[in-house]
C-alpha positions in Angstrom: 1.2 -4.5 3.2 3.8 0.6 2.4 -0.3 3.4 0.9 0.7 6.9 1.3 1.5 8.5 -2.2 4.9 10.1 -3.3 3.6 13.9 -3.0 0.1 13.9 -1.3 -0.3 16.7 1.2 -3.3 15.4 3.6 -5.1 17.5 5.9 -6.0 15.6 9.2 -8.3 18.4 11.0 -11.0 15.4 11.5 -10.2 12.5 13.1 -10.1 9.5 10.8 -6.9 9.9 8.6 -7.4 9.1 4.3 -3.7 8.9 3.6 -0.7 9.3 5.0 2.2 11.1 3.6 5.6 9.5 3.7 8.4 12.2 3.2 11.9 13.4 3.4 11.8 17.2 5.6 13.5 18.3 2.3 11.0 17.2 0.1 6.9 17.7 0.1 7.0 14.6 -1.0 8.6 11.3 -1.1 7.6 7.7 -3.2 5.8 5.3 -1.4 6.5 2.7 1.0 4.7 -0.3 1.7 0.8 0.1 2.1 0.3 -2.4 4.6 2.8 0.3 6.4 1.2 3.0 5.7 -2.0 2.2 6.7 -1.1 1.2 10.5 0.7 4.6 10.6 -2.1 5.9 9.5 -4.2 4.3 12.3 -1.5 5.0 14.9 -1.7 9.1 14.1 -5.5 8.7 14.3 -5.3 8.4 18.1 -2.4 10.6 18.2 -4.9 13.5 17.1 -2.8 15.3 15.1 -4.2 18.4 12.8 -1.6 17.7 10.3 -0.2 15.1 8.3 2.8 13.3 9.8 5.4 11.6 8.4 6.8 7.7 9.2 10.1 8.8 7.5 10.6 12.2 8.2 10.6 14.4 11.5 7.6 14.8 13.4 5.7 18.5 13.9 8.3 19.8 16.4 10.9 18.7 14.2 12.9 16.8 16.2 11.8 13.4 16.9 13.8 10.8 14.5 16.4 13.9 14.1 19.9 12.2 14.1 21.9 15.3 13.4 21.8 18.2 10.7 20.6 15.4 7.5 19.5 12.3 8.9 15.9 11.1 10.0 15.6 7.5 11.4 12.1 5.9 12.5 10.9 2.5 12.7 8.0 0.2 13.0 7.3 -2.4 15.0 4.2 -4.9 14.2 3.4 -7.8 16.1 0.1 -10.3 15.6 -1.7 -13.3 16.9 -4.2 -15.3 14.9 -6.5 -17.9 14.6 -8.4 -19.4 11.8 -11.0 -22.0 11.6 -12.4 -23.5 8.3 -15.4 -24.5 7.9 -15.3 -28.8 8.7 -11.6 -28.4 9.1 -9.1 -28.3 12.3 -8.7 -24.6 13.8 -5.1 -23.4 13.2 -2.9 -20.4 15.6 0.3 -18.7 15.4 2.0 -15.5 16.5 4.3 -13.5 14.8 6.7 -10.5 14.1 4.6 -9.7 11.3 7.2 -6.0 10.7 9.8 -4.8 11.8 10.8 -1.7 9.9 13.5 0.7 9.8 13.5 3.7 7.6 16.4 6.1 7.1 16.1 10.3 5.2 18.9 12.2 4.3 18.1 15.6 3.4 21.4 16.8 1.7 19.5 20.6 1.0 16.3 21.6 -0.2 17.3 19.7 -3.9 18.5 16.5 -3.1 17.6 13.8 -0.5 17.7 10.0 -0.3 16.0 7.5 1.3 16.6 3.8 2.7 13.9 1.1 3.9 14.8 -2.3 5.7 12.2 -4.6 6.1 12.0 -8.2 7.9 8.3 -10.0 7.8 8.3 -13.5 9.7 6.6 -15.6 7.1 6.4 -19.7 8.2 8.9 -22.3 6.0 11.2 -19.1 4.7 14.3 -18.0 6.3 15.2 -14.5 8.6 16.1 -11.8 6.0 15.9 -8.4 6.1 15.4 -6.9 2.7 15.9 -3.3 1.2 11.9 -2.7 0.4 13.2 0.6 -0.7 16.4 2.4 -1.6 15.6 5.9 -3.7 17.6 9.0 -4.8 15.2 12.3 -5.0 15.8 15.1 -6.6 13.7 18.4 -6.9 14.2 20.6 -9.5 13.7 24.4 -9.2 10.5 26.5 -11.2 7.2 24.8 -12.1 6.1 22.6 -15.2 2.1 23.3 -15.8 2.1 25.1 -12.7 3.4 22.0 -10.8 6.7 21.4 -8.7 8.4 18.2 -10.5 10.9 15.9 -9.4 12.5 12.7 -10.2 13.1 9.6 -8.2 15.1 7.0 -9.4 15.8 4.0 -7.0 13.9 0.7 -5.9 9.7 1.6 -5.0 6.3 0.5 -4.8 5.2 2.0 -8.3 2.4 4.3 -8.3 -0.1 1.5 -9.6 -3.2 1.5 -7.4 -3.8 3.0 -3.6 -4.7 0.6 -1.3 -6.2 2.5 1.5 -7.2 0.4 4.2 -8.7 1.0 8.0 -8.3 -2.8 8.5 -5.4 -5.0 9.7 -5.4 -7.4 6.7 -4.7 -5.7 2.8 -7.4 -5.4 0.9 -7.5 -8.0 -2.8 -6.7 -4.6 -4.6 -3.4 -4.8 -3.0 -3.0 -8.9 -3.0 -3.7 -8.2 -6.8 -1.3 -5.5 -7.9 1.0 -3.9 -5.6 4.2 -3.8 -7.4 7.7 -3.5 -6.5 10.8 -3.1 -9.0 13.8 -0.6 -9.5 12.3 2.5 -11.4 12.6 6.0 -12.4 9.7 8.3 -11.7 9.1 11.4 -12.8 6.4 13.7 -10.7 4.4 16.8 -11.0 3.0 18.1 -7.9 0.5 20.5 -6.9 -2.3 21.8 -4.7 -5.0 19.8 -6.5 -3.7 17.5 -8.5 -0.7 15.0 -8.9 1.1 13.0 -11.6 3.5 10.8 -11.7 4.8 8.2 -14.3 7.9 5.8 -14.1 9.5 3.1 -16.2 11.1 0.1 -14.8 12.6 -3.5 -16.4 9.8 -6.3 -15.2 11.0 -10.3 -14.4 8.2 -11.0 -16.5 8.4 -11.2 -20.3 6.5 -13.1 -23.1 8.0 -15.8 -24.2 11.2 -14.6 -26.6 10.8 -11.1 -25.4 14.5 -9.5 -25.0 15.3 -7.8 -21.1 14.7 -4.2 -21.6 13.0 -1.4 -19.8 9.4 -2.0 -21.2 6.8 -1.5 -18.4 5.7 1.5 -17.0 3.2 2.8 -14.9 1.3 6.8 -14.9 -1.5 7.9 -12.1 -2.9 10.9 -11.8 -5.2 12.1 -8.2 -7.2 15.1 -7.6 -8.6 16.3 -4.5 -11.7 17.4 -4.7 -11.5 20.0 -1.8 -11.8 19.8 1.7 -11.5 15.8 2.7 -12.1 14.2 -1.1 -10.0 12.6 -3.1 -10.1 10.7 -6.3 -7.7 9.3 -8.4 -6.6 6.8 -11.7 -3.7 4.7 -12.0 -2.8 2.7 -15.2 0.2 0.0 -15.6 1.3 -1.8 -18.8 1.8 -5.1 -17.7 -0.2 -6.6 -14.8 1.9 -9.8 -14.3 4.6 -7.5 -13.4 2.9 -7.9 -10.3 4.3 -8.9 -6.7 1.8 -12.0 -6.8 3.5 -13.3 -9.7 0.3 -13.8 -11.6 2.6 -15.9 -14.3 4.3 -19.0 -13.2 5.6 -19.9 -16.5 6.5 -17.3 -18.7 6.9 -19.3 -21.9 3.7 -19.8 -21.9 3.4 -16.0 -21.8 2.3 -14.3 -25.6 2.1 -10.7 -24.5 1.6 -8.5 -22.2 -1.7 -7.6 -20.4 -2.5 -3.9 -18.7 -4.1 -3.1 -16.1 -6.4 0.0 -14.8 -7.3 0.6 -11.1 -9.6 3.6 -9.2 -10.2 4.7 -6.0 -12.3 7.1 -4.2 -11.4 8.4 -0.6 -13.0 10.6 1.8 -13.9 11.6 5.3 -16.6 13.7 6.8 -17.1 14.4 10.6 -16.0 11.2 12.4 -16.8 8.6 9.5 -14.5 7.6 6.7 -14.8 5.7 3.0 -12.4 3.9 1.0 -13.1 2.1 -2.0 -11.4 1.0 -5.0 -11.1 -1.5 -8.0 -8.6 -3.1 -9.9 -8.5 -5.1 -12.7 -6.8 -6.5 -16.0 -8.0 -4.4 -19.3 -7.6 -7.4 -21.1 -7.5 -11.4 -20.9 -4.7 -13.6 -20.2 -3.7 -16.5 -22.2 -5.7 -19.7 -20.9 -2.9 -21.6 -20.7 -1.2 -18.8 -18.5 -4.6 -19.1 -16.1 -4.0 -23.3 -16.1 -0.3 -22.7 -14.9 -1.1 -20.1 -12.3 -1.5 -20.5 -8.4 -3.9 -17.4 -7.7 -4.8 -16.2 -11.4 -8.0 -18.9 -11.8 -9.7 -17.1 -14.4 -8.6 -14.9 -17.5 -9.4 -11.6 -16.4 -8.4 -11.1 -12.6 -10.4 -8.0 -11.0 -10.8 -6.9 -7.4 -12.4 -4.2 -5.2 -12.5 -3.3 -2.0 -15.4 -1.0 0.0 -14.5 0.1 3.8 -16.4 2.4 6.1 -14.8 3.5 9.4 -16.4 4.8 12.9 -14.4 7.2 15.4 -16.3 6.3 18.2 -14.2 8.2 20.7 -10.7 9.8 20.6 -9.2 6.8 21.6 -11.3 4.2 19.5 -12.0 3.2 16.0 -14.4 0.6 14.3 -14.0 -0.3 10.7 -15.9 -2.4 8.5 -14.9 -4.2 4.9 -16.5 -5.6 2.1 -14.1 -6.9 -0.8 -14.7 -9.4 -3.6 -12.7 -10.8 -6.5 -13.0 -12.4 -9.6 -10.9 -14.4 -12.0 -8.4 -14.3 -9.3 -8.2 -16.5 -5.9 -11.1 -18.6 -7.0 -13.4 -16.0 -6.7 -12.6 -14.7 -3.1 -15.0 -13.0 -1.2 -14.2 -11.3 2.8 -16.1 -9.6 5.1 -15.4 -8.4 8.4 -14.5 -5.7 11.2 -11.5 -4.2 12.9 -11.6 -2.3 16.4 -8.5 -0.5 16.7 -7.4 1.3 20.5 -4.7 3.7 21.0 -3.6 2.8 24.4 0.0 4.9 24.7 0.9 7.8 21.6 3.0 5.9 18.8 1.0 2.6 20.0 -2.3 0.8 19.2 -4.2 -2.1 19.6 -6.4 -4.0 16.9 -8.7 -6.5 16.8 -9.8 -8.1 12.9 -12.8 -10.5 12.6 -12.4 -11.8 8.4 -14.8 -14.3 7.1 -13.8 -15.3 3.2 -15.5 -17.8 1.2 -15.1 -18.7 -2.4 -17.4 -19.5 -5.3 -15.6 -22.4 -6.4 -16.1 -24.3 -3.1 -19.0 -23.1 -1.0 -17.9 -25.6 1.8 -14.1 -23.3 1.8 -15.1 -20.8 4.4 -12.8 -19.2 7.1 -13.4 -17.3 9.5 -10.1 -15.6 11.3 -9.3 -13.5 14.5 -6.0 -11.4 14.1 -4.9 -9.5 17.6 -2.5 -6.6 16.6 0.5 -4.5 18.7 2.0 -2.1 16.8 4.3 0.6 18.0 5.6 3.8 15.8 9.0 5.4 17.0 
């Protein structure tokens, strides 16, 4: 799945696009919607060619495209894949599906206060048709600087700024499998031309066993660009089962919480671009926790992910991944390629060759083919 970061600013004068910024036209910023998300926008603009950075829920460059009236901004996103899998000695498996379909909605009250609503359906096999909210946040910028920085607060339901999850590819990267979460927070931020903080507090679903139901998680990252197309950045949550992958099935079995660290490093120079990252729990997890759990198979889950990217032409892109895990998924490890096409502006084609295998079984390898049509407006 929405990265993108809450107040990035991202210069895209060279073709292959780091991050993408996700923002309100009355905000330089805006919290983050679902990285999966962001990084097909992100491909999508690469083949656009634009020298700035563009915005999935905010007005284009000309200012107009989205516009619905004086204060509201409406775009969507449209995501549709075929694939195929084949394990190894086992019977080759197909489906197509409506893998997004997302709606996003600004309203820029003034130059202090703005809002901003996300629906979201994913067509996932044996679950029914909803659309969810993915996000619903209230932003508000205050005036003067703190440390030199522009702060603001956002209070609503977010992705929490734990981890990046940068990705050229069509599939998310095990950083994002591992600890993408998603809860109603508040978030305080503190932009700025170099660097950016931000920290929020939120109430997880998952407490030790005869824990009361109180706001007791939070989350604090901190990036720095390092000039020109480098960026680096830290990100630090209290709790990793607070997790969307539910790490704990059973929280009686649950003593106390367990936090977790992630880093990543991004860059671009000329027509190539580098995203890695890693993620992983600062401490162990009870054992009984790890028996009880459907990915967590070991006591100190950990990911990374490495991903090198080729703009062959102004109109093609070839991307390459390398991403391993351990403790978590039975020791996955996947390797493959994605060659992305824009055929029309707002549209592209993809093409993802994955091959994972684990330690646990060496006879469990699959090999997939995922055909992508994604369309921006």
């Amino acid at each position: 799945m929405f990265k993108g970061d809450f107040f990035s600013t991202v210069n895209l004068a060279i073709p292959v696009a780091v991050c993408l910024l996700l923002a309100s036209p009355a905000f330089a910023s805006h919290p983050d919607a679902k990285s999966e998300i962001e990084n097909l926008q992100k491909r999508i603009e690469v083949f656009e060619g634009e020298q700035q950075a563009t915005e999935l829920s905010g007005p284009k460059a000309d200012g107009d495209f989205g516009r619905i009236g004086k204060y509201i901004t409406l775009h969507g996103l449209l995501e549709v894949e075929a694939a195929y899998s084949k394990p190894e000695g086992g019977a080759a498996e197909s489906d197509l599906t409506l893998a997004t379909a997302e709606l996003s909605i600004e309203a820029a009250l003034n130059d202090a206060v703005g809002g901003h609503l996300t629906l979201l359906y994913e067509e996932a096999e044996g679950e029914e048709d909803d659309i969810d909210v993915d996000e619903a946040v209230i932003s508000l910028k205050f005036p003067g600087q703190l440390l030199k920085q522009s702060p603001s607060l956002h209070v609503g339901r977010m992705y929490v700024p734990f981890g990046k999850f940068n990705s050229f590819m069509i599939s998310d990267p095990l950083t994002l499998e591992l600890g993408e979460t998603q809860n109603t927070a508040a978030l305080i931020a503190l932009e700025g031309d170099i660097w950016t903080f931000k920290t929020a507090v939120f109430s997880g679903g998952t407490d030790a066993a005869g824990a009361q139901n109180n706001i007791d998680s939070w989350v604090a990252s901190l990036e720095v660009s390092l000039g020109g197309n480098f960026n680096v950045g830290a990100s630090y949550i209290s709790d990793l089962a607070e997790s969307d992958n539910a790490l704990v099935q059973d929280a009686a079995l649950y003593s106390g919480s367990v936090a977790g660290a992630s880093a990543f490093f991004s860059a671009t120079c000329g027509q190539f671009g580098l995203e890695a990252e890693y993620l992983t729990a600062l401490e162990d997890f009870d054992a009984a926790v790890v028996a009880d759990g459907a990915d967590l198979t070991g006591r100190r889950p950990e990911a990374w992910n490495l991903e090198l990217a080729w703009m062959l032409s102004e109109q093609i892109q070839v991307a390459a991944r390398y991403e391993q895990a351990e403790d978590f998924q039975d020791d996955l490890r996947r390797f493959g390629t994605t060659l992305s096409y824009g055929i029309y502006e707002h549209a592209v084609v993809a093409f993802e060759y994955l091959r994972a295998d684990t330690n646990v079984d060496e006879d469990n390898s699959i090999n997939q083919v995922t055909a992508q049509l994604a369309l921006e407006f």
